[in-house]
LONUKE-328715 format. One record per atom (N, C-alpha, C, CB): x, y, z. Coordinates in steps of 0.1 Angstrom, whole numbers, plus 5000, padded with zeros to 4 digits. Atoms other than C-alpha are relative to their C-alpha. Glycine has a CB too. Layout:
% residues N
XYZ...
//
This chain:
% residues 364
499149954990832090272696499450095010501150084993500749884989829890532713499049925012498950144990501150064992827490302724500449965009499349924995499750014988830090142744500550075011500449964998499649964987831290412760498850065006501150105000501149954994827790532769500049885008498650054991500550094994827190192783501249975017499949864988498550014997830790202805499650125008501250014989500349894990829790572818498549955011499650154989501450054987826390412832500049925010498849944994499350094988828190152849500350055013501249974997499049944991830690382866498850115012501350114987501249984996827690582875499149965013499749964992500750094988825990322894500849995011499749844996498749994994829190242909499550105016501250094986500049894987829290602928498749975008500050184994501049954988826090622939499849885013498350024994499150094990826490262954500850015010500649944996499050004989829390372971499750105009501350014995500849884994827690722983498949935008499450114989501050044990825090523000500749935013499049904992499850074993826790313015501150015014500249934993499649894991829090553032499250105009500650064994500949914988826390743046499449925008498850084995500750134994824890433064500950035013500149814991499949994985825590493104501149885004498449985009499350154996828590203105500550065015501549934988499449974983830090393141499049935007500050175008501250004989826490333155500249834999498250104995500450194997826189963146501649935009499949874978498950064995829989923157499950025014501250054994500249954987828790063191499049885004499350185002500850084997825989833191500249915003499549994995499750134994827789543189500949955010500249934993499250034988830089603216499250055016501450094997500650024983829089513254500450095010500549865007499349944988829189683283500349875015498950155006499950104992830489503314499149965008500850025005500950054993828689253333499650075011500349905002500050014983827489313369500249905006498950035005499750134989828689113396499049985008501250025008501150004988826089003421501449955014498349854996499250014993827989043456499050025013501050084996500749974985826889043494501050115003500049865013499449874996827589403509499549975016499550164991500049984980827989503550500150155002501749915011499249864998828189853561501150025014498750125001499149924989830590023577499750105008500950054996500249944989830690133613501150035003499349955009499149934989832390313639499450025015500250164994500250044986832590223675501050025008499749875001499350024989834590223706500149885006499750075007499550164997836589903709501250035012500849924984498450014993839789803732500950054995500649905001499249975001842789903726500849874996500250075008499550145002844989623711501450044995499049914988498250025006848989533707500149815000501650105016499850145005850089253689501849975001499449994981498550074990853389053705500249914988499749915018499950125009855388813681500849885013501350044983499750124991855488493704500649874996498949965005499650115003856888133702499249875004501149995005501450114991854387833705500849895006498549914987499250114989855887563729499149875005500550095016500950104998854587213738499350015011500549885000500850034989852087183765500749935011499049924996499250124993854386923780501349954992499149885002498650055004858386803775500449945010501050084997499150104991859786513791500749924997499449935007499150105003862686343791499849845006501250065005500650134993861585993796501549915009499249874986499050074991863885813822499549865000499950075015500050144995864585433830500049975016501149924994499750014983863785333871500749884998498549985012499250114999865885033864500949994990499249885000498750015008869384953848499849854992501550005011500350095013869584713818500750034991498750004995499649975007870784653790499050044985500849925002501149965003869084783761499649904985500150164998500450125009867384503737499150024988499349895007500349935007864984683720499250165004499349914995500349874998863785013710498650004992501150114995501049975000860285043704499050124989500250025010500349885004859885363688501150134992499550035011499049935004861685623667499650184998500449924988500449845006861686003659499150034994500750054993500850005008858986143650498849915000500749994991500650084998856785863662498650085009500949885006501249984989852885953680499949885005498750064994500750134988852285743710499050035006500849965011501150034996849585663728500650015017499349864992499350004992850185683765499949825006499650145009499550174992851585323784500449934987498549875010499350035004852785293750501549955003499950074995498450014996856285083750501150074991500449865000499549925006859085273744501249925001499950135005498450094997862285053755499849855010501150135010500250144990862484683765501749995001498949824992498250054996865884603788500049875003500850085015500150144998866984293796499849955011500949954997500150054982865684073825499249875003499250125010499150155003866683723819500350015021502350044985499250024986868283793855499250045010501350095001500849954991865683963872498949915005499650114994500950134996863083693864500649885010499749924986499750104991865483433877500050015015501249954995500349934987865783623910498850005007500250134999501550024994862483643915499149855001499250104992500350135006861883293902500649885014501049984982499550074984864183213936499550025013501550035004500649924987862683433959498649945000500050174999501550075004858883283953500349825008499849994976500050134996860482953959500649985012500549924991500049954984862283083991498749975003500350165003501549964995858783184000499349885004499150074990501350064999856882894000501249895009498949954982499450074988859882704020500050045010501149995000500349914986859382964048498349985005500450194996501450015002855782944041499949845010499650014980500050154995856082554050500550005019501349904989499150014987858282584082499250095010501750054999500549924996856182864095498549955004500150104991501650074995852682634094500649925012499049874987499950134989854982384114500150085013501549884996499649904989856082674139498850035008500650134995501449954996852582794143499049905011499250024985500250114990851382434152500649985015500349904993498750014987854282404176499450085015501850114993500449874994853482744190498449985009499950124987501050014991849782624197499649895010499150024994500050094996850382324209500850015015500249934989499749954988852782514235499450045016500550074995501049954990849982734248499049955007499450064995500750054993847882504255500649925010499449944995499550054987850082314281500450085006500949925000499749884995851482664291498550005010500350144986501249974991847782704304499649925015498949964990500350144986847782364329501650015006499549774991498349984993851882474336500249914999500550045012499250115004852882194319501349984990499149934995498949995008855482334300501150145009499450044983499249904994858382504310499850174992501749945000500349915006857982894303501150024989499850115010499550015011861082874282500149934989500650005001500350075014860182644257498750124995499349805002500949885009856682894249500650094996498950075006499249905005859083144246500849994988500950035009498750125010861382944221499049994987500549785009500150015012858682844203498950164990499549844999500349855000856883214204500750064988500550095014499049905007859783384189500549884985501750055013499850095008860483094165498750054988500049855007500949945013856883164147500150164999498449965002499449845010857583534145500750024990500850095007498649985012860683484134500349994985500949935004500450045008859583304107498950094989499749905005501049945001856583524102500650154990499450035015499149894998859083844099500749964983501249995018499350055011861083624072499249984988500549885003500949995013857983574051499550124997499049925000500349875004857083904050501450114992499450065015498749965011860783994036499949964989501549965004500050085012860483724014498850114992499549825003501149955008857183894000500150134996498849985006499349865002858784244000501049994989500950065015499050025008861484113981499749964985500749915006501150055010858683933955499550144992498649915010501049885002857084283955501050104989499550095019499149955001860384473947500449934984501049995012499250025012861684253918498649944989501649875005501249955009857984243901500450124996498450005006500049865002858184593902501450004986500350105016498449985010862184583885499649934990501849945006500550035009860584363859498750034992500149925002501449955010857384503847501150204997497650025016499649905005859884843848501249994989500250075011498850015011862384683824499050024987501149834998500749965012859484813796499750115002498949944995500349855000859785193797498850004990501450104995500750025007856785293787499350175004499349865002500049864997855385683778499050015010499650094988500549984986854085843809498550074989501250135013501549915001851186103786500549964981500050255007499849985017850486083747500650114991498850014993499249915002852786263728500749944985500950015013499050015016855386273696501449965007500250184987498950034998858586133700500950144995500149884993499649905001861186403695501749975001499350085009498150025003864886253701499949895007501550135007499550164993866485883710501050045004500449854990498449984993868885903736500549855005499950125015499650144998869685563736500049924990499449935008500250105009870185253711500349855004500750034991499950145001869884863709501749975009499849954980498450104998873284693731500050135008501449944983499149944994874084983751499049985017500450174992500250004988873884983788499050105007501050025004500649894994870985213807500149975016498550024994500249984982871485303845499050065001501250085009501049964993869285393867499750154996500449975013499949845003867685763856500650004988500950105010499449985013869185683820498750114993500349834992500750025011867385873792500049944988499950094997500450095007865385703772499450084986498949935010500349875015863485963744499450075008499049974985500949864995862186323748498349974994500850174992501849975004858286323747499350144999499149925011501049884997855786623736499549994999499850084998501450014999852686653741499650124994499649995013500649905004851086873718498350054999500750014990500850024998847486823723499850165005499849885007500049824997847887213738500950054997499950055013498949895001850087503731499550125008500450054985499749924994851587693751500850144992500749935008499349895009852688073736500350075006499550074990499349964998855088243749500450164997500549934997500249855005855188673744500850075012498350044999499549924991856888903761499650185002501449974999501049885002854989233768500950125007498549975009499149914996856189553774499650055014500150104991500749954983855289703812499350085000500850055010501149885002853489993799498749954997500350104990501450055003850789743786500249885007499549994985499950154995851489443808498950045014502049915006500549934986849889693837499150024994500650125009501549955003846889753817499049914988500350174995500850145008846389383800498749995008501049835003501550074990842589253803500149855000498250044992499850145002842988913815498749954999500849935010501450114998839088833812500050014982498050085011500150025016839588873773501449874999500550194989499150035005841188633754501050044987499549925000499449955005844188673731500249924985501050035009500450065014843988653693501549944994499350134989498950035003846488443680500349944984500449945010500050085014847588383644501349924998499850104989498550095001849988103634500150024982499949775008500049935015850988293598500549874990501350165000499450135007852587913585498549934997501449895011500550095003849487753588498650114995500149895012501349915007846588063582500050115006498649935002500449874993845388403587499150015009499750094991501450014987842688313611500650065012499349815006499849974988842688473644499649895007499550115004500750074994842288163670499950095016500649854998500349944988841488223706500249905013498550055000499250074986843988133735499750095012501749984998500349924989843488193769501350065007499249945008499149914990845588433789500249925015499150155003499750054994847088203815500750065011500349954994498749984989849788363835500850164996501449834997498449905004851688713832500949975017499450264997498750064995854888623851500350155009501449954986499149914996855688833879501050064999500149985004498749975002859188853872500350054988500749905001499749925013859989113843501550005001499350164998498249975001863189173828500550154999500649944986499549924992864989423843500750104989501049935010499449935013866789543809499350064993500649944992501749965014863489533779499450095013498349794993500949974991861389603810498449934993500150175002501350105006858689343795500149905010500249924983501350094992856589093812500149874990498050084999500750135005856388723801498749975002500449895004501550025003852988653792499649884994499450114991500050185007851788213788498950024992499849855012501150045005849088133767500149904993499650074994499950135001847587833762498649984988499849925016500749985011845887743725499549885001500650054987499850215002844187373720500349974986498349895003499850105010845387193696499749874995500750004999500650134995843386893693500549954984497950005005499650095012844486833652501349964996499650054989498450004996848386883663500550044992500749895002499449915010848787113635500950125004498850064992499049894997850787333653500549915009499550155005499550044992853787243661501050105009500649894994499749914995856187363687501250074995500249965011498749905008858987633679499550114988501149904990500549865015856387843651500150135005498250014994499949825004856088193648498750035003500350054984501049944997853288313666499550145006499749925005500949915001851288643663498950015011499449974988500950004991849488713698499250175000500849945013500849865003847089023695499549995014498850004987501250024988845589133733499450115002500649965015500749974998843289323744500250125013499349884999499649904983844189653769498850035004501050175000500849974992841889833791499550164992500849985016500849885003841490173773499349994980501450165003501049975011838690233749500350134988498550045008499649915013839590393711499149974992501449984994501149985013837090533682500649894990500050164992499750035009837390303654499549934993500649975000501350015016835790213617500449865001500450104980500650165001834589813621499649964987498749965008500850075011834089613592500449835001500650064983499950194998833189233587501149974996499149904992498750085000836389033588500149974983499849835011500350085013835088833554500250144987498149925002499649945012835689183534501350084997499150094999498849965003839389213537500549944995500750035007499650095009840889083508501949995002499450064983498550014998844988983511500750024987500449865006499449965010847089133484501050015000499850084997498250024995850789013486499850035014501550124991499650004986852189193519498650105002501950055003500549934995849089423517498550004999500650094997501750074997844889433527499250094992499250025018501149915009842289553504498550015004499949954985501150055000838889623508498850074987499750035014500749935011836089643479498950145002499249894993501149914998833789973483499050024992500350105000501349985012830690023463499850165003498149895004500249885001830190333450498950034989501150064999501250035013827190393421499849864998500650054985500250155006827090043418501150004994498749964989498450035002830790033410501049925014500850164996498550054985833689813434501350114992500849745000498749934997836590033442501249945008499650125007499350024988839489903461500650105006500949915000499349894989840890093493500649905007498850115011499150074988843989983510500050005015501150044998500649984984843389933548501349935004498449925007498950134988845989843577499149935013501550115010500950014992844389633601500650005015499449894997499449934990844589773639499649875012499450175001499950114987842789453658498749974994500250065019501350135000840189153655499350045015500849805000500750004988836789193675499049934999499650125005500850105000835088873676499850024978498450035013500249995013833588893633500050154993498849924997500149895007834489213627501650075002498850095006498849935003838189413619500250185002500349964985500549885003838889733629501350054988499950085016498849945014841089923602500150104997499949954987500149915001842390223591500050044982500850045009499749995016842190353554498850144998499549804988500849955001839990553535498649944994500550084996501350094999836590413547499250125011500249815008501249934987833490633568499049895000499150164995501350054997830490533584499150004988499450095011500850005011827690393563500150004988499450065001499750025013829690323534499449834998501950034998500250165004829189933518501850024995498249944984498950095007831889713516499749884993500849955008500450145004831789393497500549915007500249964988499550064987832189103520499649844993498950065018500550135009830888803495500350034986498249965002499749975012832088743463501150104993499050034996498549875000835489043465500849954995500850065015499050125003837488723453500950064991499449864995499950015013837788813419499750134993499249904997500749905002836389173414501350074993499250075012498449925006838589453393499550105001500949994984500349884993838489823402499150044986501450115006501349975004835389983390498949924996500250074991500750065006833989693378498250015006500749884999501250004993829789673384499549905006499250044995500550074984827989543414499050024999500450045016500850004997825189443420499649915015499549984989500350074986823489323460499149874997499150115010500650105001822389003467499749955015500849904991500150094991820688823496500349925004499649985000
//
């Protein structure tokens, strides 16, 4: 009996000290060890400046087609076919409407053959006529017969030249029974259909031409007198991107309105991919005449955050974000207000994705 419990106490024994060791063993430190610290990001930085730029006000304008025409018919007809429908891009001498002219050909199909009966009687006149003159010469003819037959080949002469006027006229009314677009453009409304009647000056469809836009602003008078028209005006179309593009300053409109006391102001954008169409919502930014202090940074480090702009700062080798409003585009650089000084770094490559404090590192 004793022996087992001696053997039972030496167990228990072992036991503790086992467990006393193994509690003294540094487990915080290894648990530290095997947890990471965060990566570094490799990012392209820019610094921030401060300069004396323009002055800038941003106008909400309407973009408008370059061109709107209501296409007209120069000839009455009936209408046989239609060519084209809403929504259609044409090409220009595209056809747009064929009328009927069944009746027109036959007209002209009579007049041609007039012609060449006058045509006939007119060689015989002519002969007549020279065959006068020459006995006229020896006064072998009485002066009223040269006279007779004188006015006989005129007369004739006079009649083929109607005839050929008349040839000329009803070509014309048949090459114009195919309305056809005057400039390349989109189709935009049918004002006509298949079986109905077009008079003269009917419309036929509205055409636009959007190949350019035209934008539309209306400025206030306190800055319409101190617009720079040798700058152009930055314009964003917010449906299709945040880019600033660059339309030119066309026209401020003498005529202001008497009530706002604003200035119409045209501008003209190209649109060569016809991604903008007319009626958007356009964002014109211009360019005044007086010079204001203000902190520049590259375009590429303002990040868009719902309705509001961020930019990343480096600070120890940490990104920070700082909210900025932006006050005006100057060629690849933004000016903006927030809290930003001179000779700070922003991040301007790689900001995509970054989370506040996280670390940064520069890259070439």
């Amino acid at each position: 009996m004793y022996p087992f419990r001696i053997s039972s106490i030496l167990s228990m024994t072992k036991f503790l000290c086992i467990a006393a060791v193994l509690l003294a063993m540094p487990w915080g430190g290894m648990a530290a060890e095997t947890k990471q610290a965060p990566a570094s990001t490799p990012v392209q930085t820019a610094l921030v400046r401060e300069a004396l730029v323009s002055q800038q006000v941003s106008i909400i304008g309407t973009t408008e087609a370059f061109r709107k025409s209501t296409v007209a018919a120069e000839v009455s007809g009936r209408v046989e076919k239609l060519h084209v429908q809403e929504g259609d891009f044409v090409k220009k001498e595209t056809p747009l409407v064929s009328l009927g002219s069944i009746d027109t050909a036959l007209r002209l199909k009579g007049v041609v053959a007039g012609g060449e009966a006058v045509k006939a009687r007119l060689v015989l006149a002519e002969k007549e006529l020279e065959r006068v003159r020459k006995l006229k010469t020896t006064n072998s003819v009485a002066a009223k017969q040269y006279d007779e037959a004188y006015f006989k080949a005129m007369s004739l002469t006079s009649e083929l030249e109607r005839n050929s006027a008349e040839i000329e006229r009803l070509e014309f009314e048949l090459a114009r029974k195919t309305v056809r677009a005057p400039f390349t453009g989109f189709i935009t409304h049918e004002h006509t259909q298949v079986g109905q009647w077009m008079p003269i000056g009917g419309s036929v469809v509205t055409l636009v031409d959007l190949s350019s836009i035209l934008i539309r602003a209306d400025l206030p008078e306190a800055q319409a007198v101190r617009l720079n028209l040798d700058k152009n005006a930055a314009v964003i179309i917010g449906s299709l991107s945040d880019r600033p593009l660059a339309a030119k300053i066309e026209v401020v409109m003498p005529q202001g309105n008497p009530v706002s006391r604003t200035f119409p102001v045209r501008l003209k954008l190209p649109n060569p991919q016809y991604s903008i169409k007319s009626g958007m919502e356009a964002i014109a930014t211009f360019e005044l005449g007086r010079k204001i202090k203000s902190i520049l940074i590259p375009k590429d480090a303002i990040v868009p955050s719902g309705t509001a702009n961020l930019v990343f700062r480096v600070d120890q080798g940490k990104a920070f974000p700082v909210p900025v409003s932006i006050k005006g585009y100057y060629g690849n650089e933004a000016a903006v207000q927030g809290d930003l000084v001179p000779g700070q770094l922003v991040v301007i490559r790689g900001n995509e994705r970054l989370q506040p404090g996280q670390p940064v590192h520069g890259i070439d």
